[in-house]
N, C-alpha and C positions, 0 to 999 in steps of 0.2 A: 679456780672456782670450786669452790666447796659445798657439796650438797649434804643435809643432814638426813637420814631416812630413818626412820623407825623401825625397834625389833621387829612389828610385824611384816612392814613389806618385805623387810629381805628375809625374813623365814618361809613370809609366801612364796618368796622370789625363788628363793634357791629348791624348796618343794615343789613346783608346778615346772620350771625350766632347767634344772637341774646346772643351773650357770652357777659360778661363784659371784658373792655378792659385789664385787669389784667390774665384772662385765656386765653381772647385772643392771647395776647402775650406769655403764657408760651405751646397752643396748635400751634401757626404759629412755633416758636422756634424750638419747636417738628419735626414739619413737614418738615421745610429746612432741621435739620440734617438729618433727615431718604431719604430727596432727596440726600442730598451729600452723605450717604452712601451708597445710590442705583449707583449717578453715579460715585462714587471712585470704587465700587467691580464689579461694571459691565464690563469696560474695561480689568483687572485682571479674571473675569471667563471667561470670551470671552480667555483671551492668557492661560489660562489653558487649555482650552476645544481644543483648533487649538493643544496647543502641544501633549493634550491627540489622538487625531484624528488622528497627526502626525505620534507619535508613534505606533500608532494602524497599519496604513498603511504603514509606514515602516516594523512593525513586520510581517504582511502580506505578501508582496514583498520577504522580507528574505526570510521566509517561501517560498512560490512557488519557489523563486530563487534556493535554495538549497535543496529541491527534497526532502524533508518534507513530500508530501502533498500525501497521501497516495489515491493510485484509480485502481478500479477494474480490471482487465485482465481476458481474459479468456486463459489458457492454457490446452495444450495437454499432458495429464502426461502419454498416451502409445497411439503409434500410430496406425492404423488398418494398419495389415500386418500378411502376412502368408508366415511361411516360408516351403522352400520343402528339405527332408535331403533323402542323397542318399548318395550309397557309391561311391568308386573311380569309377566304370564302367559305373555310371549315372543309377544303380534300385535304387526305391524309398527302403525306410528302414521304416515299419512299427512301432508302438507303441515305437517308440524313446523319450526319456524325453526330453521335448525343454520348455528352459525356457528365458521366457523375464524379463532382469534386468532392472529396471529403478533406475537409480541416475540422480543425479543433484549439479547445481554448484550454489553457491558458494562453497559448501562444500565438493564437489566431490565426496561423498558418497551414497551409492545405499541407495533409498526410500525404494523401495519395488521389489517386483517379480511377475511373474505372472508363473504357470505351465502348458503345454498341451503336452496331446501325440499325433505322429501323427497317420494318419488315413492309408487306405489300400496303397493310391497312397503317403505316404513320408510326407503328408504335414500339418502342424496345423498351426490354425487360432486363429488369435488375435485380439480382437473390442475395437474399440477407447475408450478410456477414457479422457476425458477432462471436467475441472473444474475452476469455477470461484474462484480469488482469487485476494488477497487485496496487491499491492506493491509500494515502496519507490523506484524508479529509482536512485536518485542521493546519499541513504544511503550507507553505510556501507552494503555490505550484502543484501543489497534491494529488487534483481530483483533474480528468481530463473530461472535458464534454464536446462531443463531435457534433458537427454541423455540414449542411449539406448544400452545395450550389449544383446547378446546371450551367451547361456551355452545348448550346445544337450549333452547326453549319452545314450548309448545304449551297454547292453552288448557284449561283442567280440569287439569292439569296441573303437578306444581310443577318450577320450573326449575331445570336441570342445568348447573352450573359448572365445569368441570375448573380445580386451579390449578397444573400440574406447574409447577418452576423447571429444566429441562430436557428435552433432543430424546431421550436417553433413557429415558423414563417416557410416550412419547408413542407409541399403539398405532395404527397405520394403517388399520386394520379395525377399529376397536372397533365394541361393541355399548354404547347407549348407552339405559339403563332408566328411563324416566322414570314418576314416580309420583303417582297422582291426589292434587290439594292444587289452594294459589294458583300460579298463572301470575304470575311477576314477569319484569319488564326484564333483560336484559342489562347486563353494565354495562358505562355510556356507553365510546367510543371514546377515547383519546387524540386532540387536535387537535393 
């Protein structure tokens, strides 16, 4: 390959770099290709880097759109409430098993339970419990929401079930009337 150059560049050449005009020419050579290669892949990492950036923010967007993005909650997994159990005539009823069920939905299944007996005047007392916890609103499955049943027994007595399917139909003071019959179990726990 043969380059033709002009007196002047290689006068400049060999005046400013003190090269001969033979390196001269094969270190200028040099140096345009490495400028064309700088500005051939420049414009090319620039439109990788925009469609990387792109997709970065689109993946983002998705994400928060479709409820992905998981964030703290604080909920109530048993609410403060006491309940008062008497019989049909309205006396309280001493040392009665009163149990608070807690489930929850999605899955409709009881978490856990809580025990207390009541005291002289009918009535046992239950303190809040609530807990921070991590959820997916627009998942599958995502968001948990508790509900609450009653279960009293007391011997002579027949047992009292509540089966609400929701924290709305769930009365925090109830009065709970139980009526002379059989004394049955509770039914078992989920394990």
């Amino acid at each position: 390959m043969t380059t033709r150059l002009s007196k002047k560049y290689l006068k400049n050449t060999k005046a400013v770099s003190g090269i001969a005009p033979n390196n001269a020419l094969n270190y200028r050579s040099l140096r345009s290709l490495d400028v064309q290669k700088l500005r051939f892949c420049s414009p090319v990492s620039l439109i990788v880097r925009g469609l990387l950036m792109r997709l970065l923010l689109g993946t983002l967007i998705l994400t928060l759109i479709s409820g992905c993005v998981p964030f703290p909650t604080y909920k109530t997994l048993q609410p403060s409430t006491t309940a008062k159990v008497t019989d049909r005539a309205g006396e309280p009823i001493d040392d009665a098993k009163v149990e608070l069920i807690i489930s929850s939905y999605p899955y409709g299944s009881e978490r856990f339970r809580v025990i207390r007996r009541t005291n002289s005047v009918g009535e046992a007392e239950f303190a809040k419990i609530n807990e921070w916890r991590i959820e997916m609103p627009l998942m599958l499955h995502g968001v948990e929401v508790f509900f609450w049943n009653w279960c009293v027994s007391k011997s002579g007595y027949a047992t009292l079930q509540t089966y609400y399917t929701g924290s709305d139909e769930f009365q925090k003071e109830p009065v709970l009337v139980l009526y002379p019959g059989e004394s049955t179990q509770c039914s078992e726990p989920l394990e």
